[in-house]
N, C-alpha and C positions, 0 to 999 in steps of 0.2 A: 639520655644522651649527655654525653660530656662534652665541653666547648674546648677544651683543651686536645683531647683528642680526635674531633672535628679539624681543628687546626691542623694537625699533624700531618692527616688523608689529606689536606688541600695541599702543606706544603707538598708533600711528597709528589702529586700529581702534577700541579703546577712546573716542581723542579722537572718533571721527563717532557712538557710541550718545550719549555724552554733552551730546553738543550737542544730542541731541533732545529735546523738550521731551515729546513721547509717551512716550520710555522712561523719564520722573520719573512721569507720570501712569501708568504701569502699576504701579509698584511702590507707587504710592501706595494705588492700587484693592488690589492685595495687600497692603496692610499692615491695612487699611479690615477686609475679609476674615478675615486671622487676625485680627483681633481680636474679631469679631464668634462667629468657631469658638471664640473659648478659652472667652469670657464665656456660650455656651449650654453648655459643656461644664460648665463649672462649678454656672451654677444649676441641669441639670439633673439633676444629682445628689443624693444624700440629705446633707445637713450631715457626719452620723458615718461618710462615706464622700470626706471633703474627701482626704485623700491617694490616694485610689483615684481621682476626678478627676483629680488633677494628671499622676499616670500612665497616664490615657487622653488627657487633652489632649496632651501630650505627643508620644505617640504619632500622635494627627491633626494634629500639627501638620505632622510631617515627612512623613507623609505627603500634607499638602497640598503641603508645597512641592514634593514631586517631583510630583504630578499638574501643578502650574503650572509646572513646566519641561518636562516632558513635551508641556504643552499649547503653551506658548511658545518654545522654543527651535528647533523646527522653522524656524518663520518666521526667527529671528534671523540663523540660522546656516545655515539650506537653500542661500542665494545665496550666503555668503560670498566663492567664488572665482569663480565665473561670471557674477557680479552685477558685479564690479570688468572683468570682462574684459568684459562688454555696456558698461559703462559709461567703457569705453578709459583705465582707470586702472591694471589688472595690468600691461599692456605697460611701464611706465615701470620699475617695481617690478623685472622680470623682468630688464630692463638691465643693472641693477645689481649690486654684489656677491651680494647674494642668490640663495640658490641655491631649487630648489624644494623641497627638505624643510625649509629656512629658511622658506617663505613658506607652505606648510602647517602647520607647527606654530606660527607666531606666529599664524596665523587660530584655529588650533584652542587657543590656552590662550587667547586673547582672549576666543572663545564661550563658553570654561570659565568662567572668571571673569566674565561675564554671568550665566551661569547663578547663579554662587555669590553674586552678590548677591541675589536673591530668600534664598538662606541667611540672609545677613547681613541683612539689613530685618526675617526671622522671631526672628531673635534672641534680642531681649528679653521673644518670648514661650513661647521653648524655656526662655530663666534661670527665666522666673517660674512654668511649669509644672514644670521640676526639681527647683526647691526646693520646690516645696508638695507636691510627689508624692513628694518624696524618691528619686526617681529615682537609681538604679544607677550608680555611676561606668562599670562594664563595660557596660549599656544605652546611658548616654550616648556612651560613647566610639564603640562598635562601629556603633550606629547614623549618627552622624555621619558615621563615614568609609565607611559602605557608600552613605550619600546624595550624600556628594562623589564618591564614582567614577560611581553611577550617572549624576550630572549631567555627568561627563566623556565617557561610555560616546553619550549623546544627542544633546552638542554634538556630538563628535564624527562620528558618522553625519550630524550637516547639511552640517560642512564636507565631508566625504567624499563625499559625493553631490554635491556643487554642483562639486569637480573634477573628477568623471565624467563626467555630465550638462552638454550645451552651455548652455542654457535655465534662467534663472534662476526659472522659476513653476514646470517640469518638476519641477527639483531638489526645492523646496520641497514638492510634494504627495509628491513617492515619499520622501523623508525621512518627513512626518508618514507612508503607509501601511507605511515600514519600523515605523516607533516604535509604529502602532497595531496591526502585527502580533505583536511584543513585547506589547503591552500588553492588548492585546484577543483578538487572534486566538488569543493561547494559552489561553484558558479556552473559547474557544470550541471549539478543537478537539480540550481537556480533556474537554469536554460531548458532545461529536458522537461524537467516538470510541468515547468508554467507553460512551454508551446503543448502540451500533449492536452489538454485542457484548454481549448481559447473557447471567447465566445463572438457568438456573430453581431458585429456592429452595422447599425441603419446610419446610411452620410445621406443629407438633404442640403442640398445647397441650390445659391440662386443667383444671379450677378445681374449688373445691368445693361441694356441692350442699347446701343443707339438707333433713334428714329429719322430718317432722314427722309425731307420734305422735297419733292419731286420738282416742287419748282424754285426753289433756291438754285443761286450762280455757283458751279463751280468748274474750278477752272480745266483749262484742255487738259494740260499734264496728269489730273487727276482723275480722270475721266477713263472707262475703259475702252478696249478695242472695239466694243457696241456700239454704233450709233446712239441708239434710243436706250442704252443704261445711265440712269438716272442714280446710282448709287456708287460713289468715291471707291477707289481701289483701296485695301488694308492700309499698306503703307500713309496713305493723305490723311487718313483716319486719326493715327497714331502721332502725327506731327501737327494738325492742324489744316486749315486749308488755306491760312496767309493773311493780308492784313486784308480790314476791310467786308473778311465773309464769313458769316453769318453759320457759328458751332451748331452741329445736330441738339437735340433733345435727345433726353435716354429715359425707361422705363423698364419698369423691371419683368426680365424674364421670370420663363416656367419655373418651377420647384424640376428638380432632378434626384431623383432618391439611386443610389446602389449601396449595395452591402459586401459587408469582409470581415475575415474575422480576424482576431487580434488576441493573442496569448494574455493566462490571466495571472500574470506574475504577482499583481497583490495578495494571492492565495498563496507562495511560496516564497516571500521575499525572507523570511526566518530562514531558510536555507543558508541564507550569506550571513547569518550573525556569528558567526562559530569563527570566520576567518577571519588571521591576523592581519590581514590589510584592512579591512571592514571595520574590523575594532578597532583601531589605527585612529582611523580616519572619522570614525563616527563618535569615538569618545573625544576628537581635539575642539575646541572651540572653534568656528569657523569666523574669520574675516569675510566683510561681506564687501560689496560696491557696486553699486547702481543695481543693489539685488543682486550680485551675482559672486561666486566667490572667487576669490584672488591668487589660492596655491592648490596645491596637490588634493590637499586635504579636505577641500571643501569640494572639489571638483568628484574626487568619490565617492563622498556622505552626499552630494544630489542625486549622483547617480543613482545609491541603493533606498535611499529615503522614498523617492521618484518610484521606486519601484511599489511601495505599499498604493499607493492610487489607484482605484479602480477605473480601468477605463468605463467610460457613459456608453450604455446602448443605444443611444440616439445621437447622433453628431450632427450639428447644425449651423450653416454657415448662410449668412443675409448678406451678402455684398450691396441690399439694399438700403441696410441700416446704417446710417451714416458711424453711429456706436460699436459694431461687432466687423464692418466694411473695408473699416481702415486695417493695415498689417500690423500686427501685435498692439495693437487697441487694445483688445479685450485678453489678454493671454498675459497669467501670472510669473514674475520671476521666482528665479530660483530662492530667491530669499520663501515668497510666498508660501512655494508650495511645500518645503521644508518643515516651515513651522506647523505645519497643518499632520506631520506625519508623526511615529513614536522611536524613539529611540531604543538599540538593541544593544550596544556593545557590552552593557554589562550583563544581558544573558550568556551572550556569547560568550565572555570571560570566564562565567560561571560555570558555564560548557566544560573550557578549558580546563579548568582551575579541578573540577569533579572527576576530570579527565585522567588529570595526572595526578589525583590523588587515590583514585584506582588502582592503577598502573602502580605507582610505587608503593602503595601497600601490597599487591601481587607481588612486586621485586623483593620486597623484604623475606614474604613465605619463602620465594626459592631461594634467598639467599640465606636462611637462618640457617646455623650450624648447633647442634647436628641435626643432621637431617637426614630423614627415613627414608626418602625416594629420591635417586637420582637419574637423571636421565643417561642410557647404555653411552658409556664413549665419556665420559664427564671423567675430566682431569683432575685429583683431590692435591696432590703436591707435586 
C-alpha cells in the first residue's frame, strides 16, 4: 500500500459527501438533538445533584453518537465500492497505480472519518458535560477511544460488504442486518437463550408473628365488632395501641417453602460481549458512590456484569434474624457484586476486530482486478 495514494481515495471521497448539501443537514439535525439530550438531562435532575448530571449526560452523549452512526453509516458506507463500480467510476481508479488494498482502505478511513465527524459536531457538548460533571480524565480518555474504534469496526463492515456484494442496495441492507445483529440480535439471543433453560429455585422464608395476651386493656376503638374478641383489629396493630398500653410480644412464625423457576442467564451472558454498547460501557472505568454508579456507563456494565451470577437454588429469608431481617442489611451493592464478576469487552472487540478482518479480506478477492469471475449484470466501465 501506498500512503500517498491512500490519501488521494480519501480526498476524492471526502470531496463527493461534502458537496452534498444533505450531509450538512444531517449533522445539523444531530447537532439540534444533542442539544436538546444534554439540556433535558440537566433540568431533570435535582440542582445538588448538578455534577452527577454532567456525568450522566456525558455518558448519553456518547452514546448517542454511536447509536447515530450505528444508524447512519450503514447507508454511507454500504455502497462505497459497488456503488462506484454500478456507477462506472472504480474501472478508472482500478487503471491506475492504485492497487486494491490501496483503494479499500482509502474508502475505508474516508467512511472512518465520516463517521468521526458526528464525534466532532458532539463536541462541545462532551467539553460542557465534562467539566460540569467533573468527569475522569481515565473515563474521558478510555471512552473516547473505545467509540472511535467502534465507529471504525461499522464503517468498516459497510465498505466490506459493498466489495463482496455486486449490488449496491443488497450491500446496504446486509450491512445495516450485520450491524443490527451486533446491536440488537445480541440481547435478543441473551434473552431467548438464557429463559429457555431456567432452573427451579426453593424460597424458604419466615417472619415474625405478634402474640397477643387475652387479658391486656385495649381500647374500645380497637376492639372488634365481637364482643368476646380479644385480638386488636390490623389497623391498631400497625400504629400502636396509644399511650400507656402495653405492645404484643412477637415470635417467630412457620418456615413457608414455594418454588419458581428463574432463567439461567450466567450460562449466556457472553452473548452480549460482541455489542458495541456492551463494549462501551464495560471497557469505561466506572465512577462509583455509595456503591452504586453514577452515569450511563456504569448503569450498563451492572447490568451485564449482574448477569454472570448464578442464581442460588435455595433462597432464604429469616425475618427473624435481626442480621438478614432488616431491608437491604444483607444485600450487596452494585460496587460488590461487580467486582466479583469478569470482564468481556475485549473479547468482544476481538469478535469485532476478526470480524472485519474477514470481511475485508473477502472484499479485496472481489475486488482484485483482473478478475476471472464476475458476477452476471456486473458493470466493468
Amino acid at each position: 500500500m501506498n500512503a500517498q495514494r491512500i490519501a488521494t481515495i480519501i480526498r476524492l471521497e471526502l470531496t463527493q459527501r461534502i458537496r452534498s448539501v444533505a450531509w450538512y443537514v444531517l449533522l445539523g439535525i444531530f447537532a439540534v438533538l444533542l442539544l436538546g439530550v444534554t439540556a433535558l438531562t440537566f433540568i431533570s435532575v435535582p440542582r445538588d445533584a448538578f455534577q452527577q448530571a454532567g456525568s450522566t449526560a456525558y455518558s448519553i452523549i456518547v452514546f448517542f453518537v454511536l447509536l447515530l452512526v450505528v444508524l447512519v453509516s450503514p447507508t454511507l458506507s454500504g455502497n462505497a465500492i459497488n456503488g462506484d463500480r454500478d456507477a462506472a467510476t472504480l474501472a478508472p481508479v482500478q487503471v491506475t497505480l492504485a492497487t486494491t488494498a490501496d483503494i479499500i482502505a482509502g474508502k475505508f478511513f474516508a467512511a472512518w472519518i465520516t463517521g468521526l465527524a458526528f464525534l466532532a459536531v458532539s463536541a462541545p457538548f462532551l467539553i460542557f458535560a465534562a467539566v460540569f460533571g467533573e468527569v475522569r480524565a481515565d473515563v474521558l480518555l478510555v471512552s473516547l477511544v473505545i467509540l472511535i474504534i467502534e465507529v471504525a469496526v461499522v464503517a468498516g463492515l459497510g465498505v466490506a460488504l459493498s466489495g463482496i456484494l455486486a449490488r449496491p442496495l443488497f450491500s446496504v441492507a446486509v450491512t445495516y442486518l450485520t450491524v443490527a445483529a451486533l446491536v440488537v440480535g445480541t440481547p435478543i439471543a441473551f434473552g431467548l437463550v438464557g429463559t429457555a433453560f431456567p432452573i427451579e429455585i426453593e424460597s424458604r422464608q419466615r417472619f415474625l408473628e405478634p402474640v397477643y395476651d387475652p387479658s391486656m386493656q385495649v381500647p374500645e376503638e380497637c376492639m372488634t365488632a365481637d364482643p368476646g374478641a380479644t385480638e386488636p383489629l390490623p389497623q391498631c396493630v400497625d400504629v400502636g395501641f396509644g399511650p400507656g398500653v402495653e405492645e404484643p410480644d412477637y415470635r417467630c412464625g412457620p418456615w413457608t417453602t414455594s418454588t419458581y423457576t428463574a432463567p439461567r442467564f450466567d450460562r449466556v451472558w457472553w452473548l452480549l460481549s460482541a455489542n458495541p454498547f456492551v463494549i462501551l460501557a464495560d471497557a469505561t472505568p466506572t465512577v462509583w458512590r455509595d456503591g452504586y454508579p453514577v452515569d450511563a456507563f456504569g448503569a450498563l456494565k451492572v447490568g451485564v456484569r449482574t448477569a454472570q451470577i448464578a442464581p442460588e437454588a435455595v433462597q432464604e429469608y429469616d425475618g427473624c434474624d435481626t442480621a438478614t431481617g432488616v431491608p437491604g442489611g444483607d444485600f450487596p451493592t452494585s460496587e460488590e457484586q461487580v467486582e466479583g464478576t469478569v470482564p468481556s469487552w475485549f473479547v468482544g472487540l476481538g469478535v469485532q476486530l476478526a470480524l472485519l478482518a474477514l470481511l475485508m479480506w473477502r472484499a479485496a478477492v472481489r475486488t482484485h482486478t483482473p478478475s476471472r469471475r464476475l458476477p452476471p449484470g456486473t458493470r466493468i466501465a
